[in-house]
N, C-alpha and C positions, 0 to 999 in steps of 0.2 A: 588403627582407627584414624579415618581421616573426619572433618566436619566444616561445614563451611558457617562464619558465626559475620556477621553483620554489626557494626561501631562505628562511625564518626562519620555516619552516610558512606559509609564504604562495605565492600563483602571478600571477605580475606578466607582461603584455603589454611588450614591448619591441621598439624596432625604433634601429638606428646614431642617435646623435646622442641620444638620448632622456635626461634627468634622473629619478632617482626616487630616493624615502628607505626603506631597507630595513633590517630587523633589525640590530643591530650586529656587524660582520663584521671578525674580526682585519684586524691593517696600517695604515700611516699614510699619511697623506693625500701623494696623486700616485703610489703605490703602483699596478701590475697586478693585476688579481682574475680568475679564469676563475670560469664557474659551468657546472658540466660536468651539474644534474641538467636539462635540458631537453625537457619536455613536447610541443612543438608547433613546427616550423617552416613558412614560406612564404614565398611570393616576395608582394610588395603587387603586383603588376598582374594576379593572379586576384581584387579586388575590380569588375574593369571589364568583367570578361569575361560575356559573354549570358547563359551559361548556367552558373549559380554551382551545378548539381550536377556538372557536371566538376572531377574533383579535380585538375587542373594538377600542381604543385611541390612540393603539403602533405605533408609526413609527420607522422605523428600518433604518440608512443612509445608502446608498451605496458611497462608505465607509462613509461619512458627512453628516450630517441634515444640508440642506441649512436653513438659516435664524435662528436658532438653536442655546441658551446660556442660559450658566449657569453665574449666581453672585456671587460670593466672596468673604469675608471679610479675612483678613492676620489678623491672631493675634496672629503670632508670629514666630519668624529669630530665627532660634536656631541649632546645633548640634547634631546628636543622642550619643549615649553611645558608647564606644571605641570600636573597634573590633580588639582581637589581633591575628594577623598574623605569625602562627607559620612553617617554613621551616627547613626541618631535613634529613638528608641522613643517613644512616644506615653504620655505621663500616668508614666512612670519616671524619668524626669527620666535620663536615657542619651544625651548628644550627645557624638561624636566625630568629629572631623576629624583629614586625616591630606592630605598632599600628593604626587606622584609625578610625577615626572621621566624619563620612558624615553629608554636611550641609539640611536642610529640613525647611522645610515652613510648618507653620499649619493653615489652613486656614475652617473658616464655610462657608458654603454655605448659602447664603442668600433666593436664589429665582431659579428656575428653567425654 
């Protein structure tokens, strides 16, 4: 099963077993998460099938799949790497740096 679920203004592909690092999402780490806004479900064995305009399994939301969730697991509250922020004006003598640290969540997906 694959499902495409939508969080932090973003829209992520995910299928069981999968790792990814997503917007920073209340809860601490080994905590359950559902993420109930989901865009797109399917089964993966309509990648093999002849003829890819038969729609098989897909449901598609407009814009939401009623009844529709993905599972969760937090395994882990953390920071990404610095990103340094460089401002410069030419012949004003104007340099400013500044650094940024965004917080993110990494979470498996359990079940779809």
């Amino acid at each position: 099963m694959i499902a495409v679920i939508k969080t932090g203004g973003k829209q992520y592909k995910v299928s069981p077993k999968d790792k990814l690092k997503v917007e920073k999402l209340e809860g601490e780490e080994g905590a359950k998460i559902v993420f109930d806004e989901v865009l797109l479900v399917s089964s993966e064995d309509e990648k093999h099938t002849p003829n890819p305009s038969q729609e098989g399994n897909t449901k598609i939301g407009e814009p939401m799949i009623k009844g529709a969730k993905v599972e969760a697991k937090i395994l882990k509250q953390a920071r990404a790497k610095k990103v340094e922020v460089v401002k410069h004006k030419a012949k004003k003598r104007y340099n400013r740096r500044a650094g940024h640290r965004q917080y993110f969540t990494e979470v498996e997906i359990v079940s779809v």
